[in-house]
mmJSON file of the N, C-alpha and C atoms, coordinates in Angstrom:
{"data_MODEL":{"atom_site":{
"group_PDB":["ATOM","ATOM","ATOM","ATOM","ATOM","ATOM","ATOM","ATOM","ATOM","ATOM","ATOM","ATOM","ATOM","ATOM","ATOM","ATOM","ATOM","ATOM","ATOM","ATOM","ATOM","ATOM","ATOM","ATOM","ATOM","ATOM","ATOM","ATOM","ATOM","ATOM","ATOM","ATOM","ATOM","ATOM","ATOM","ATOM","ATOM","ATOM","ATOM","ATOM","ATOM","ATOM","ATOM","ATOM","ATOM","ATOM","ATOM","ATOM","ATOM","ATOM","ATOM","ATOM","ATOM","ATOM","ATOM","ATOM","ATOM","ATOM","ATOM","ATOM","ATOM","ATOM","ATOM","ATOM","ATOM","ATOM","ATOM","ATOM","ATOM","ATOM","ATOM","ATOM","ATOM","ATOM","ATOM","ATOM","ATOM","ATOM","ATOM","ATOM","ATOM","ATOM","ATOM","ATOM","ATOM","ATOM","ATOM","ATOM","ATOM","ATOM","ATOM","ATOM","ATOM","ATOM","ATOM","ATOM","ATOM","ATOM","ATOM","ATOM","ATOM","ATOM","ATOM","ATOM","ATOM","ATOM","ATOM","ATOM","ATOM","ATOM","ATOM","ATOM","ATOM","ATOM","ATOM","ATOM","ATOM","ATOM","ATOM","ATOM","ATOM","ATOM","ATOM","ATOM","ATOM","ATOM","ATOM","ATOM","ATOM","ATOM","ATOM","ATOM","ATOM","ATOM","ATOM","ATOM","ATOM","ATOM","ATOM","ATOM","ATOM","ATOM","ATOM","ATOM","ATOM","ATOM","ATOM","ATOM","ATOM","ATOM","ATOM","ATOM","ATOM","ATOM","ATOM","ATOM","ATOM","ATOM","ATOM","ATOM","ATOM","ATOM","ATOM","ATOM","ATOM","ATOM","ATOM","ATOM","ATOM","ATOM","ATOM","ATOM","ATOM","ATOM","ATOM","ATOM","ATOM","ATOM","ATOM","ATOM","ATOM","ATOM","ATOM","ATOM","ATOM","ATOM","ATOM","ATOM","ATOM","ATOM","ATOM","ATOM","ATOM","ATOM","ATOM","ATOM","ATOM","ATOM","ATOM","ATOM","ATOM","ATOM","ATOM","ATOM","ATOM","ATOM","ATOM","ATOM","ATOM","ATOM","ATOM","ATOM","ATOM","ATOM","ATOM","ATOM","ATOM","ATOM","ATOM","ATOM","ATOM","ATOM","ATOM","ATOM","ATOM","ATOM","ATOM","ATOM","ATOM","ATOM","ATOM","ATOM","ATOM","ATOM","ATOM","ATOM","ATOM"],
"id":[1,2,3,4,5,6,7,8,9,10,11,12,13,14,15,16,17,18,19,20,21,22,23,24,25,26,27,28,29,30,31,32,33,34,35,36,37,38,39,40,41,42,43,44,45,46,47,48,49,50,51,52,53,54,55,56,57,58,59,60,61,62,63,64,65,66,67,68,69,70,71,72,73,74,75,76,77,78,79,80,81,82,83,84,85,86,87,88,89,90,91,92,93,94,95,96,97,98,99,100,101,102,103,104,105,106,107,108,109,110,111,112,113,114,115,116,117,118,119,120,121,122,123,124,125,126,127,128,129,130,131,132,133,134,135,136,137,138,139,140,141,142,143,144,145,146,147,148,149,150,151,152,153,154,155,156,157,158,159,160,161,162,163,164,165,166,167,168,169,170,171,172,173,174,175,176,177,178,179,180,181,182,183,184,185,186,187,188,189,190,191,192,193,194,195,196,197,198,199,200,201,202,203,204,205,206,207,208,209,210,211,212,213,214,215,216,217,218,219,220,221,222,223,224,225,226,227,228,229,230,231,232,233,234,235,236,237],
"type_symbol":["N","C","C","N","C","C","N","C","C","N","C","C","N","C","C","N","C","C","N","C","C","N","C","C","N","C","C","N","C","C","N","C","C","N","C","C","N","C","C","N","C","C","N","C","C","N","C","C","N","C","C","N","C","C","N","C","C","N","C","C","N","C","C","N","C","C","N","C","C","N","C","C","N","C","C","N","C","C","N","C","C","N","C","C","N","C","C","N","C","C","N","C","C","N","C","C","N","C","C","N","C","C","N","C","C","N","C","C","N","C","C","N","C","C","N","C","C","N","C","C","N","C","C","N","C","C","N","C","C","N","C","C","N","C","C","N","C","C","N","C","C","N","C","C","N","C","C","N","C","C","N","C","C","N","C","C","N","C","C","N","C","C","N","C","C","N","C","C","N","C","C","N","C","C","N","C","C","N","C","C","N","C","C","N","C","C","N","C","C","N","C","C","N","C","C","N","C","C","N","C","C","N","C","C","N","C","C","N","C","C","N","C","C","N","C","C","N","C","C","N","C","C","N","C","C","N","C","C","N","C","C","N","C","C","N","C","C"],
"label_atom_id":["N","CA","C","N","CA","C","N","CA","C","N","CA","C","N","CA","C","N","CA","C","N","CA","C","N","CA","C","N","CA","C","N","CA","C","N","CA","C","N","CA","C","N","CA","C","N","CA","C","N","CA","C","N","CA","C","N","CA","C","N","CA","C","N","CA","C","N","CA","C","N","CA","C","N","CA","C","N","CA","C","N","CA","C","N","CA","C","N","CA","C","N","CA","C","N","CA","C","N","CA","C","N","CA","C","N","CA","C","N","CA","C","N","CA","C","N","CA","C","N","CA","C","N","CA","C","N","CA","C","N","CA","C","N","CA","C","N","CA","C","N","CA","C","N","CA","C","N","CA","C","N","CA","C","N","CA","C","N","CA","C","N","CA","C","N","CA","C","N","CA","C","N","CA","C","N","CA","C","N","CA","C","N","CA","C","N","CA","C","N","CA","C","N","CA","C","N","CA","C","N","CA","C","N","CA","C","N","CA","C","N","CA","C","N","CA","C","N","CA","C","N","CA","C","N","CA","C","N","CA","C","N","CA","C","N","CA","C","N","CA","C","N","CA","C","N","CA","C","N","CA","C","N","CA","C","N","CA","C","N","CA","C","N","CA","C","N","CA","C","N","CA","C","N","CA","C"],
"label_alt_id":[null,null,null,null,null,null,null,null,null,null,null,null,null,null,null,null,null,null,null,null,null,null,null,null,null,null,null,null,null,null,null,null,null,null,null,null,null,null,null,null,null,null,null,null,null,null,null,null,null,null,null,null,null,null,null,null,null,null,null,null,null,null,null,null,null,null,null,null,null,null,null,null,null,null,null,null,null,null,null,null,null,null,null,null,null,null,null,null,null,null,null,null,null,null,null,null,null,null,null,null,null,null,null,null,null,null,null,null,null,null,null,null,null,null,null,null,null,null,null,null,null,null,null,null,null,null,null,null,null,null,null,null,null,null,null,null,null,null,null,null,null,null,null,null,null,null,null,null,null,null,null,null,null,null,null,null,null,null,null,null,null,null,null,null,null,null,null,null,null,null,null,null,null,null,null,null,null,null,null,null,null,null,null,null,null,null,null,null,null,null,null,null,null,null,null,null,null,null,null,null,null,null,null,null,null,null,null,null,null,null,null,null,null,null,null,null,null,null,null,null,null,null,null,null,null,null,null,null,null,null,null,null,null,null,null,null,null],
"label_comp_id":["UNK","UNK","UNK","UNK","UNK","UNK","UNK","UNK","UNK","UNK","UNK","UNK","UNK","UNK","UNK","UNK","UNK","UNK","UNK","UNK","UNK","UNK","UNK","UNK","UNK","UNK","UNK","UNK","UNK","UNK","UNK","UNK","UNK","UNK","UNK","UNK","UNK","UNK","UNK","UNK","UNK","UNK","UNK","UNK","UNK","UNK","UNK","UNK","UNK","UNK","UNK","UNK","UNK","UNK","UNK","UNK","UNK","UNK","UNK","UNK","UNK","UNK","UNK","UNK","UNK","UNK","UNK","UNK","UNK","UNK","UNK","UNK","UNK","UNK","UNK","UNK","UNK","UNK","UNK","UNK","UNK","UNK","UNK","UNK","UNK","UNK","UNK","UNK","UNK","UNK","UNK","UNK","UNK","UNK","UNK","UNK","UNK","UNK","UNK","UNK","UNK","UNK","UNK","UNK","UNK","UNK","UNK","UNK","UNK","UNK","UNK","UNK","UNK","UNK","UNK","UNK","UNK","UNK","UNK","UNK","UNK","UNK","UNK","UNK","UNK","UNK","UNK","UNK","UNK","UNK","UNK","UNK","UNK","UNK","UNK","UNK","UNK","UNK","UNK","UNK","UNK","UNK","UNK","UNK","UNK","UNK","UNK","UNK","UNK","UNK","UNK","UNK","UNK","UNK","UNK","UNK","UNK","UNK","UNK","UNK","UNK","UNK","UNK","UNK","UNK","UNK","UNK","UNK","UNK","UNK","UNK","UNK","UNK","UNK","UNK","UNK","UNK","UNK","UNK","UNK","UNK","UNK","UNK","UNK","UNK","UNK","UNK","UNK","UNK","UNK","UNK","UNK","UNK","UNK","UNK","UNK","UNK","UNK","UNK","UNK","UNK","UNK","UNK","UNK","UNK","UNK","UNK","UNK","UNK","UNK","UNK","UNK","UNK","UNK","UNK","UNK","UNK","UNK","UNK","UNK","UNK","UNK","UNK","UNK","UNK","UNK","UNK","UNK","UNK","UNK","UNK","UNK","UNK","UNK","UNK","UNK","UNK"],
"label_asym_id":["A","A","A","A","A","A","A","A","A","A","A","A","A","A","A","A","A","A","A","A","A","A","A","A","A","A","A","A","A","A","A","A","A","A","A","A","A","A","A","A","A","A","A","A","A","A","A","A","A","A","A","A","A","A","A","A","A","A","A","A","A","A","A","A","A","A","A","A","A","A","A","A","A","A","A","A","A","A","A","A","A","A","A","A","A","A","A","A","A","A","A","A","A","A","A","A","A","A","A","A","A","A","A","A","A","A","A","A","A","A","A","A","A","A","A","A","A","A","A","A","A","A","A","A","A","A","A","A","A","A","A","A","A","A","A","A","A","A","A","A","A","A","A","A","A","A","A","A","A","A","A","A","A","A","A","A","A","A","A","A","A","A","A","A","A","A","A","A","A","A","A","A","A","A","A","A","A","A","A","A","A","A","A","A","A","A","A","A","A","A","A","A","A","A","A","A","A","A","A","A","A","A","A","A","A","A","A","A","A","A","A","A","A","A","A","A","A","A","A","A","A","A","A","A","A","A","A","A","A","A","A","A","A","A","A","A","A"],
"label_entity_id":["1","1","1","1","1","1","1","1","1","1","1","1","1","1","1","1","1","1","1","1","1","1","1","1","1","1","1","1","1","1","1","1","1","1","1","1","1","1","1","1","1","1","1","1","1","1","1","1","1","1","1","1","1","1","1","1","1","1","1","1","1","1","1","1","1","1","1","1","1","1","1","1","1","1","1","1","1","1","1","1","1","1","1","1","1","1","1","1","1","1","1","1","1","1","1","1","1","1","1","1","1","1","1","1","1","1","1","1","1","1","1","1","1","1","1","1","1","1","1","1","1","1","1","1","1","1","1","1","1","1","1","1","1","1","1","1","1","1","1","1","1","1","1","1","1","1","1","1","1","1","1","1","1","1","1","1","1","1","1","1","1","1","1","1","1","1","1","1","1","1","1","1","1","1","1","1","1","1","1","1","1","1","1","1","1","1","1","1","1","1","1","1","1","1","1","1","1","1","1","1","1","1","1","1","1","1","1","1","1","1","1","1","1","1","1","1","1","1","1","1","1","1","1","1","1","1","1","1","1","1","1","1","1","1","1","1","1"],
"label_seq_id":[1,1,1,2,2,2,3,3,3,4,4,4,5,5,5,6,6,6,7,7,7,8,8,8,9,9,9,10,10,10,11,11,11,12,12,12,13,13,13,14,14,14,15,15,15,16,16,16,17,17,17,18,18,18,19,19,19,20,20,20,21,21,21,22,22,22,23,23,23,24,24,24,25,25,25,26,26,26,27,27,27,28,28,28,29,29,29,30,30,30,31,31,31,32,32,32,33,33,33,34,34,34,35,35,35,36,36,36,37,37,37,38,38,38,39,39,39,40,40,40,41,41,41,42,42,42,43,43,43,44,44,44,45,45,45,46,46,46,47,47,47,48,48,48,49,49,49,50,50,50,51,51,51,52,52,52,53,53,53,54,54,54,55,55,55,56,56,56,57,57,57,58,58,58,59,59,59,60,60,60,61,61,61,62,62,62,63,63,63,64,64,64,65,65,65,66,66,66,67,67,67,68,68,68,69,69,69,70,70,70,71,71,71,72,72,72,73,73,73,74,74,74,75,75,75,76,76,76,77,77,77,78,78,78,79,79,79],
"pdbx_PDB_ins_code":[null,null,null,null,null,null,null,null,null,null,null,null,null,null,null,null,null,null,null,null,null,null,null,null,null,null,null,null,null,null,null,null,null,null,null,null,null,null,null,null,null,null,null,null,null,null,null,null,null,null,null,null,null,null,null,null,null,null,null,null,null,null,null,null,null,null,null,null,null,null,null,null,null,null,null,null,null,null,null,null,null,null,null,null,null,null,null,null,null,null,null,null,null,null,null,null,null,null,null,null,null,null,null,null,null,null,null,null,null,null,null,null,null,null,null,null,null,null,null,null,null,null,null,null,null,null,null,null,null,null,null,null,null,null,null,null,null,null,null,null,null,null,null,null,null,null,null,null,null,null,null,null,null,null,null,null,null,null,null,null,null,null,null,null,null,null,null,null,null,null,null,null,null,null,null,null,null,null,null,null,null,null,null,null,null,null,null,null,null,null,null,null,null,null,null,null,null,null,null,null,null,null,null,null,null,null,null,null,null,null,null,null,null,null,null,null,null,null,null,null,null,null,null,null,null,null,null,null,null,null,null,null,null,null,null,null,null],
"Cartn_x":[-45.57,-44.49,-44.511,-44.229,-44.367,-43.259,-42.953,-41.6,-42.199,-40.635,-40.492,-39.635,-40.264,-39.36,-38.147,-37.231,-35.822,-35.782,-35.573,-35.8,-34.535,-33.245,-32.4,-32.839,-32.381,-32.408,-31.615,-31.25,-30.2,-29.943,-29.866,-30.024,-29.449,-28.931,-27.615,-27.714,-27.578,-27.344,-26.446,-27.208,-26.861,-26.641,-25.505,-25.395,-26.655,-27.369,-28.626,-28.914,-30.169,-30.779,-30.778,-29.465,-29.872,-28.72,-29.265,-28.786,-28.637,-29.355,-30.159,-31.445,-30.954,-32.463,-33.283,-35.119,-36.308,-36.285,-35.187,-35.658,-36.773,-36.755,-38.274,-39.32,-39.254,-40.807,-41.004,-39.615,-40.293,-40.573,-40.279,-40.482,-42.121,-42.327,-44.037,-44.815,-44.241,-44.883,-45.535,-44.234,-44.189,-45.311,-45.453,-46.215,-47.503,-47.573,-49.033,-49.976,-48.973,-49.464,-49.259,-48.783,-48.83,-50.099,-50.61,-52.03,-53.114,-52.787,-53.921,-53.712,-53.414,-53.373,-52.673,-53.411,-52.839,-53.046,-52.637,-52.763,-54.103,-54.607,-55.977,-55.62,-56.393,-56.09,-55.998,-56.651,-57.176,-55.538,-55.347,-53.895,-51.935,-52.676,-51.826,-51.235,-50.093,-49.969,-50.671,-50.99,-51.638,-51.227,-50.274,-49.373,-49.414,-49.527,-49.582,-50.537,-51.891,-53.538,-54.137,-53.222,-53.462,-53.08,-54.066,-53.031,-51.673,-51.024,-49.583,-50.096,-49.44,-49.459,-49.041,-49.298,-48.933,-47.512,-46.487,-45.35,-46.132,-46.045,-46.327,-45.592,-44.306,-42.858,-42.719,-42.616,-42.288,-43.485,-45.225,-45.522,-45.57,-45.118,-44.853,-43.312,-42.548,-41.27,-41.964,-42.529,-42.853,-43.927,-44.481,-45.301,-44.995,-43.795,-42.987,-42.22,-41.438,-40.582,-41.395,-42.857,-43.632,-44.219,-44.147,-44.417,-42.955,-42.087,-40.942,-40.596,-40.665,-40.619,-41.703,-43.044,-43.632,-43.904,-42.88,-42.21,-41.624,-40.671,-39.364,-39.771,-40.779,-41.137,-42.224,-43.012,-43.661,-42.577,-41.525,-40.146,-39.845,-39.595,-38.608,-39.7,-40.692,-42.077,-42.413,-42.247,-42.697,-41.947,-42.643,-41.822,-41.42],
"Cartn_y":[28.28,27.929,28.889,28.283,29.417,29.605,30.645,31.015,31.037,30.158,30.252,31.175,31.343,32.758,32.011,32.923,31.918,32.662,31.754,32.721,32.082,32.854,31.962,32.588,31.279,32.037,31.24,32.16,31.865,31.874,30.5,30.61,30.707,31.314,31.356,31.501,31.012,30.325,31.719,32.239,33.682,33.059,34.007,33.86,34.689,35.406,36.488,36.963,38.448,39.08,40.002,40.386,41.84,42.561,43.644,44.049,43.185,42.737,41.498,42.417,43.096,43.75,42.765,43.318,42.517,41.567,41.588,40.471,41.494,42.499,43.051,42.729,42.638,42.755,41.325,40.338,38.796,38.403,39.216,38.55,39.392,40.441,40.592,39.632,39.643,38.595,37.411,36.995,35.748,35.408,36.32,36.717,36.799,37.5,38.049,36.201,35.487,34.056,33.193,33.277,32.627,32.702,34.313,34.757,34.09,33.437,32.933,33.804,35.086,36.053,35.327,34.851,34.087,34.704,34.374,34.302,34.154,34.915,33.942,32.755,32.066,30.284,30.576,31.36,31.449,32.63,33.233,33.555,32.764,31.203,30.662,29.513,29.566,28.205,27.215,26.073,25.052,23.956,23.67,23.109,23.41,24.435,25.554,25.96,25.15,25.223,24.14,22.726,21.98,22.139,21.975,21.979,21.15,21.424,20.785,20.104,18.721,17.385,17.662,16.704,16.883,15.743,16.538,15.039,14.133,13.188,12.424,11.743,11.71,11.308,13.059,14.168,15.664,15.655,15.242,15.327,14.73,13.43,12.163,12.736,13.101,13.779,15.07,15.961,16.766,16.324,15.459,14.815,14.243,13.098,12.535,13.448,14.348,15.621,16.334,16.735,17.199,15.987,15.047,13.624,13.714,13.736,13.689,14.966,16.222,17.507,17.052,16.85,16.605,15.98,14.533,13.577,13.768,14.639,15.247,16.004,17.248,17.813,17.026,16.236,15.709,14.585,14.151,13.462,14.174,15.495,16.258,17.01,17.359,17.176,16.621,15.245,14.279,14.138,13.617,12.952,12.063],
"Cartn_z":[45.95,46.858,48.057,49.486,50.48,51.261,51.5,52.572,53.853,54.237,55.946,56.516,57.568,58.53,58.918,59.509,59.919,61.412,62.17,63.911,64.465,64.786,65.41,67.143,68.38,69.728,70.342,71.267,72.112,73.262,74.1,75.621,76.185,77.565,78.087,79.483,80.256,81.477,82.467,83.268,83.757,85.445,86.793,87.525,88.287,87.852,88.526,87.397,87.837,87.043,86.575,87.893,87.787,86.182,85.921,84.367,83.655,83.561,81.968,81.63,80.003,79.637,79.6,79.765,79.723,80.926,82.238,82.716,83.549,83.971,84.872,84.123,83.145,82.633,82.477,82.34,82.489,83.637,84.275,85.63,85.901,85.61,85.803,84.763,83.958,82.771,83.707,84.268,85.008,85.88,86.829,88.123,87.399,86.642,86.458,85.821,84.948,84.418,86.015,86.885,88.421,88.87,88.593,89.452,88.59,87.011,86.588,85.276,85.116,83.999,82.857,81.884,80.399,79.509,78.4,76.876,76.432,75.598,74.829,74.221,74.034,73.835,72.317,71.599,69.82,69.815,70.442,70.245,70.167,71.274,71.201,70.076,69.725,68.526,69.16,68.005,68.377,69.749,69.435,70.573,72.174,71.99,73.349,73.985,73.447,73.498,74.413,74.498,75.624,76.903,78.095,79.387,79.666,80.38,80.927,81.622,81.033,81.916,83.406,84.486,86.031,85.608,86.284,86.479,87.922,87.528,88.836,89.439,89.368,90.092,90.491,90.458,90.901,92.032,91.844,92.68,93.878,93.572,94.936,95.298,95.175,95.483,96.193,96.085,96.975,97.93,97.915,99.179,100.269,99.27,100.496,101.134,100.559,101.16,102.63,102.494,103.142,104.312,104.313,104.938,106.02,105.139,106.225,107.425,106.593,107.242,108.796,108.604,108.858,109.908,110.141,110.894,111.838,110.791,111.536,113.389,112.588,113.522,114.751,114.439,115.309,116.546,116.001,116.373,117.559,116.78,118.07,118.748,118.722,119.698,120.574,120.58,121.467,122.813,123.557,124.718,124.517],
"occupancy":[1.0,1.0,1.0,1.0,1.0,1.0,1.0,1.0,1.0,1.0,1.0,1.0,1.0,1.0,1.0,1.0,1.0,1.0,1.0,1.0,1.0,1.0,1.0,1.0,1.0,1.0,1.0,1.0,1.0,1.0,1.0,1.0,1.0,1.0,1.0,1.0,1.0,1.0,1.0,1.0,1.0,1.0,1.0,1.0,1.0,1.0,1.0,1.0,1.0,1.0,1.0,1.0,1.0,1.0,1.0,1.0,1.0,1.0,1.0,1.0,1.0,1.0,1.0,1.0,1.0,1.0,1.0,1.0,1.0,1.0,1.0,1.0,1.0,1.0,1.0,1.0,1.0,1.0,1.0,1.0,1.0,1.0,1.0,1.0,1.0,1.0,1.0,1.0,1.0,1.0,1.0,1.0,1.0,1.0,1.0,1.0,1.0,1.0,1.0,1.0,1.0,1.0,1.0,1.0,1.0,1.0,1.0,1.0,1.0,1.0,1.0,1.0,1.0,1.0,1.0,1.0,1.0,1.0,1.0,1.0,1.0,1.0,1.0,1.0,1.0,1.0,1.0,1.0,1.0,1.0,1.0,1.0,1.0,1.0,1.0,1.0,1.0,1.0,1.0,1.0,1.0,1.0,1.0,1.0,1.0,1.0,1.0,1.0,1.0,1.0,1.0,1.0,1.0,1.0,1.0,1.0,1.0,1.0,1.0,1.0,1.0,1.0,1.0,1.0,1.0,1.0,1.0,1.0,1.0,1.0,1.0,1.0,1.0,1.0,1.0,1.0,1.0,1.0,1.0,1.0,1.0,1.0,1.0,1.0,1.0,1.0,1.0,1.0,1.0,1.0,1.0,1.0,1.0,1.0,1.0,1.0,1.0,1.0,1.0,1.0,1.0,1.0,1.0,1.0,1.0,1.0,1.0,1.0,1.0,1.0,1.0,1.0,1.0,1.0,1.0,1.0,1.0,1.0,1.0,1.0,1.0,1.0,1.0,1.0,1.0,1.0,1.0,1.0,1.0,1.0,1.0,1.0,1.0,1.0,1.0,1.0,1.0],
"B_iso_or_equiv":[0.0,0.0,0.0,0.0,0.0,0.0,0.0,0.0,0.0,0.0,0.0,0.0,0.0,0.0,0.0,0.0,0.0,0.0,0.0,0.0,0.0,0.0,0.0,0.0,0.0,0.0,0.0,0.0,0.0,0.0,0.0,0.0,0.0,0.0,0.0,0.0,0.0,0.0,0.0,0.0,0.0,0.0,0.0,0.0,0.0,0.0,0.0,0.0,0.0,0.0,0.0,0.0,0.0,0.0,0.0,0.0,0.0,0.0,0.0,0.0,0.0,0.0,0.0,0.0,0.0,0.0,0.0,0.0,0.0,0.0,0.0,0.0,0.0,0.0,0.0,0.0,0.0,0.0,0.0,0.0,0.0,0.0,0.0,0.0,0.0,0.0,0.0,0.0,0.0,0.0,0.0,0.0,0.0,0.0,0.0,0.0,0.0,0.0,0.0,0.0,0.0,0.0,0.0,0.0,0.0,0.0,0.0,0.0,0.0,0.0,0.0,0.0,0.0,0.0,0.0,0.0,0.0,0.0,0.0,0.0,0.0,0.0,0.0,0.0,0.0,0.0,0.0,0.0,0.0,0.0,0.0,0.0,0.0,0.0,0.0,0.0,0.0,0.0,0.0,0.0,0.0,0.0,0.0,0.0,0.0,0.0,0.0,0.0,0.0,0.0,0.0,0.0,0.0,0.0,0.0,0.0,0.0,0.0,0.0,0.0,0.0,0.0,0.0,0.0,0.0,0.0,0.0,0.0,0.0,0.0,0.0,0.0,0.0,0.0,0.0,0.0,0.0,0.0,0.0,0.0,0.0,0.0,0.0,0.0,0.0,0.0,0.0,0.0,0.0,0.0,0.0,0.0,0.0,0.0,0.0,0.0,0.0,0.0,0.0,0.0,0.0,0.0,0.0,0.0,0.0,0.0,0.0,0.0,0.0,0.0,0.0,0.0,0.0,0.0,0.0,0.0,0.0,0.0,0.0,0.0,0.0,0.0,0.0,0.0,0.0,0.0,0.0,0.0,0.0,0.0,0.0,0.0,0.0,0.0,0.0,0.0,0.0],
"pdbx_formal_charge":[null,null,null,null,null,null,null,null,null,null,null,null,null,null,null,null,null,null,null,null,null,null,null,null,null,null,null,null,null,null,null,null,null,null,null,null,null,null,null,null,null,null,null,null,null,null,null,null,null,null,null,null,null,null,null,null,null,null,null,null,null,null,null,null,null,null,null,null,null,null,null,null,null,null,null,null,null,null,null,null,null,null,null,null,null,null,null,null,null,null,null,null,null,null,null,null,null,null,null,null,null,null,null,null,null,null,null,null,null,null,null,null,null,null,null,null,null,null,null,null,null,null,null,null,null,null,null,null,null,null,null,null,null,null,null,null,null,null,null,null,null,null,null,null,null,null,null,null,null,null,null,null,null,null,null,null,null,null,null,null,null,null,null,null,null,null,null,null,null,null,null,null,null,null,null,null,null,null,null,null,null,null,null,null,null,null,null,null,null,null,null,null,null,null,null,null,null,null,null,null,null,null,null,null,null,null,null,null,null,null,null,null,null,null,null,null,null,null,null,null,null,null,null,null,null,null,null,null,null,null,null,null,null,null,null,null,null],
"auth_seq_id":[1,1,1,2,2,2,3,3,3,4,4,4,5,5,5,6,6,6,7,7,7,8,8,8,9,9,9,10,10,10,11,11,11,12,12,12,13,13,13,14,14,14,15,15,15,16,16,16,17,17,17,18,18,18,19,19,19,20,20,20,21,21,21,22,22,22,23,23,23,24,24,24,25,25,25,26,26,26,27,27,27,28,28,28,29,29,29,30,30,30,31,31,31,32,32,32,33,33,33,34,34,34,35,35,35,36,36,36,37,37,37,38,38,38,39,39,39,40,40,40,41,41,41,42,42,42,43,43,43,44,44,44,45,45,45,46,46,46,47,47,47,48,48,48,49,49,49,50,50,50,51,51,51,52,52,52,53,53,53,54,54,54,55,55,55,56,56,56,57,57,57,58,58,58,59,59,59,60,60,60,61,61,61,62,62,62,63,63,63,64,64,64,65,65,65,66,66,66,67,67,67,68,68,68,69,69,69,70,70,70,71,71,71,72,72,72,73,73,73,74,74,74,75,75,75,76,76,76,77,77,77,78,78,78,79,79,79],
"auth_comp_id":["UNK","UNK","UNK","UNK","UNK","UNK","UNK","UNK","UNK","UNK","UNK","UNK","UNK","UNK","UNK","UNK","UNK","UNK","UNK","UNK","UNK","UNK","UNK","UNK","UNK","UNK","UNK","UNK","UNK","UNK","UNK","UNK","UNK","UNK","UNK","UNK","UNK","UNK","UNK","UNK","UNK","UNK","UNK","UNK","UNK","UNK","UNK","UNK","UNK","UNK","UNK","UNK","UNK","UNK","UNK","UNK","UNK","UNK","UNK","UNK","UNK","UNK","UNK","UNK","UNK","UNK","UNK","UNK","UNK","UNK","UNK","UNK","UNK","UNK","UNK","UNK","UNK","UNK","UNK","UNK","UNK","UNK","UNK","UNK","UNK","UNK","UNK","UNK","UNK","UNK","UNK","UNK","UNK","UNK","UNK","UNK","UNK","UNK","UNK","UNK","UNK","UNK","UNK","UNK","UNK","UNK","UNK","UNK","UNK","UNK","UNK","UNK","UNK","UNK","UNK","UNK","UNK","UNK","UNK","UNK","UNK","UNK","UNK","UNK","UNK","UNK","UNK","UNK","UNK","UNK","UNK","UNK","UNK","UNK","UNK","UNK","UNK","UNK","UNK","UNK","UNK","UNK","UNK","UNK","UNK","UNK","UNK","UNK","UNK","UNK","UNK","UNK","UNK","UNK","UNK","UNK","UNK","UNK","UNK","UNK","UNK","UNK","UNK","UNK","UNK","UNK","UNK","UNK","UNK","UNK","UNK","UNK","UNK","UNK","UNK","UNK","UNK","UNK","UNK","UNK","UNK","UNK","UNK","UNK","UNK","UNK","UNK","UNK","UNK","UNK","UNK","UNK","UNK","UNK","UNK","UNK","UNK","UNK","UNK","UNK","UNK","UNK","UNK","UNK","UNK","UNK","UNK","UNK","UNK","UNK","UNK","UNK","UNK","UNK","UNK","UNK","UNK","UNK","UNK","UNK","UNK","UNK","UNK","UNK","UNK","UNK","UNK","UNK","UNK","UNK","UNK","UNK","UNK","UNK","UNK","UNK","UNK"],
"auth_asym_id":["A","A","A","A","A","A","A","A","A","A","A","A","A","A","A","A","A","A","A","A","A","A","A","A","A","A","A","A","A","A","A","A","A","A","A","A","A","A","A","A","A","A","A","A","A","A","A","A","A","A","A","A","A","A","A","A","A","A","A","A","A","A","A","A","A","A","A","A","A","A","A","A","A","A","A","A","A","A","A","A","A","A","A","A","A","A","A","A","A","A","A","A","A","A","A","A","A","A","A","A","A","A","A","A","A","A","A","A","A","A","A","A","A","A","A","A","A","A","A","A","A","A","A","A","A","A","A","A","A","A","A","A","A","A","A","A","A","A","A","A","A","A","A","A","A","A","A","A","A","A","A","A","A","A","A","A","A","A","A","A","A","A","A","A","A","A","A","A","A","A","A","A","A","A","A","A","A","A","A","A","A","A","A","A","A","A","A","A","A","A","A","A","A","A","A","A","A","A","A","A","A","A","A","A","A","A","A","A","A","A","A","A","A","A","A","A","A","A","A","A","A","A","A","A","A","A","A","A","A","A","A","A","A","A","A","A","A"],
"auth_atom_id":["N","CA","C","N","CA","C","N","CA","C","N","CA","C","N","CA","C","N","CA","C","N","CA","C","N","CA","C","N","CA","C","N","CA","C","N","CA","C","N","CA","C","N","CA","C","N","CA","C","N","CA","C","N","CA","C","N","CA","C","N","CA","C","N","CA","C","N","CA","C","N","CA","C","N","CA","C","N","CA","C","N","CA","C","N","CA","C","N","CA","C","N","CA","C","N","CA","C","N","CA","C","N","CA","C","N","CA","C","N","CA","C","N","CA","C","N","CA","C","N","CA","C","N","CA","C","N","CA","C","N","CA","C","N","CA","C","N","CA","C","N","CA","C","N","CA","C","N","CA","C","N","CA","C","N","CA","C","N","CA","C","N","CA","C","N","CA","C","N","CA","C","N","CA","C","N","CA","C","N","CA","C","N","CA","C","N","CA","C","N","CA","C","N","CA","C","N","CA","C","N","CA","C","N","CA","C","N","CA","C","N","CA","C","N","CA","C","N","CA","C","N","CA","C","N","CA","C","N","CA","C","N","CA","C","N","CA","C","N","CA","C","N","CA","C","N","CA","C","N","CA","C","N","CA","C","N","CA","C","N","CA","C","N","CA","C","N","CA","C","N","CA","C","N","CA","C"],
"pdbx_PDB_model_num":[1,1,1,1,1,1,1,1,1,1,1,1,1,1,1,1,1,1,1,1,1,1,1,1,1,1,1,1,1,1,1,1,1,1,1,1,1,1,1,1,1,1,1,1,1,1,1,1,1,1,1,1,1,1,1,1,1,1,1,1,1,1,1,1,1,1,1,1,1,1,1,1,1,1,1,1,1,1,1,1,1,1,1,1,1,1,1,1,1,1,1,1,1,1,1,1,1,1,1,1,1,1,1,1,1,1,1,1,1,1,1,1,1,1,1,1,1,1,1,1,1,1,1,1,1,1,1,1,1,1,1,1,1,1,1,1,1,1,1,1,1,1,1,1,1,1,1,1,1,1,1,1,1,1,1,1,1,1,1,1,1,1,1,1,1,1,1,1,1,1,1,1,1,1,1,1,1,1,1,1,1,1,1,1,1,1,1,1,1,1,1,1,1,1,1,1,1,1,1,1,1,1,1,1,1,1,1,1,1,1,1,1,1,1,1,1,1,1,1,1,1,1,1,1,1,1,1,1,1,1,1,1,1,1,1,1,1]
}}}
């Protein structure tokens, strides 16, 4: 018969960062996985071993966003 660990966590929805222990170091955590700096893959649970899907409604929402900006400025450019 095998035992399971019991992990409770708890999320909580903060106005900023500042004096929240660990948030400096999540936030280099953060940065450093931005620049490319990961996990070993044979370190990660299984789950966590495939790449992340692309949303493709998030990326047509930021295209068109950039299409319009885009517009905008060539608009008030013109003669």
């Amino acid at each position: 018969m095998s035992q399971t660990a019991s992990t409770t966590l708890t999320i909580r929805w903060t106005a900023g960062h500042e004096g929240i222990e660990g948030n400096e170091l999540a936030d280099r955590e953060a940065k450093e996985a931005a620049k490319g700096c990961t996990s070993d893959t044979k370190l990660l649970l299984r789950y966590l071993r495939k790449p992340v899907l692309t949303n493709s409604s998030a990326v047509k929402k930021v295209h068109n966003e950039s299409l319009t900006k885009e517009w905008r400025e060539e608009w008030r450019n013109s003669k």
